[in-house]
C-alpha positions in Angstrom: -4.6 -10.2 26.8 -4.3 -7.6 24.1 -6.3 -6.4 21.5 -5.6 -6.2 17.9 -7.0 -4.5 15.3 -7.7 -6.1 12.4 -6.6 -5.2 8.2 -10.7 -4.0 7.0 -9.8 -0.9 9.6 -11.1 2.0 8.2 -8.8 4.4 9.7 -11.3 6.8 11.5 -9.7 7.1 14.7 -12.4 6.7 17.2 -10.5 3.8 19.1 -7.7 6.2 19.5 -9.7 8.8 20.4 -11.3 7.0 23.1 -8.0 4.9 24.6 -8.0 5.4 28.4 -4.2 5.1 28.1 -3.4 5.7 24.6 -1.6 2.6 23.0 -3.0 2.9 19.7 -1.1 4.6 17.4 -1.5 5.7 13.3 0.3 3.0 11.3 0.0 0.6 8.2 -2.5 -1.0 8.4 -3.9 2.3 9.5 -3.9 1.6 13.3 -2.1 -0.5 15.4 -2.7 -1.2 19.6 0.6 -1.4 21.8 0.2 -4.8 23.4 2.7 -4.1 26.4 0.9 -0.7 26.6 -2.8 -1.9 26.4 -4.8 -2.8 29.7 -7.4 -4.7 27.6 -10.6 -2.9 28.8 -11.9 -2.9 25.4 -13.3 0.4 25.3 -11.3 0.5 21.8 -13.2 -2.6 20.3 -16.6 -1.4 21.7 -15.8 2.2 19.9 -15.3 1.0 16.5 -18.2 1.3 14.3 -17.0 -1.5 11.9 -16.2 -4.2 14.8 -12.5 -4.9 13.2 -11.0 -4.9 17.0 -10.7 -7.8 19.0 -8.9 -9.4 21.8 -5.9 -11.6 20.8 -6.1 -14.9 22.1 -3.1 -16.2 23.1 -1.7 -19.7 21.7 -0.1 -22.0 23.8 1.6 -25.3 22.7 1.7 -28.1 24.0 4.7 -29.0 26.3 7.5 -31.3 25.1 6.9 -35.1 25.8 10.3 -36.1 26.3 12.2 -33.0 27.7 
């Protein structure tokens, strides 16, 4: 499970900073986490002073009744 990074970043950096293995990158919105690169420690979301980073749930749905 990834984490993302949400639009209210404020672009200071401090979760790339602090990446163990450096997935997140400078983009629009300002930074943006490689989800096949990230090993969702979270040291990213507990680094950001505005809490905007969170770990993306993923959505399942629901098998097909009648295959």
């Amino acid at each position: 499970m990834a984490y993302v990074i949400e639009r209210e970043c404020s672009g200071c950096g401090m979760c790339a900073e602090m990446c163990p293995v450096a997935c997140i990158e400078e983009r629009t919105p300002p930074f943006v986490i490689d989800a096949k690169r990230c090993v969702s420690c979270g040291v990213c979301a507990d680094a950001c002073p505005i809490k905007v980073i969170h770990a993306q749930i993923a959505v399942c749905s629901e098998p097909d009744a009648n295959p």
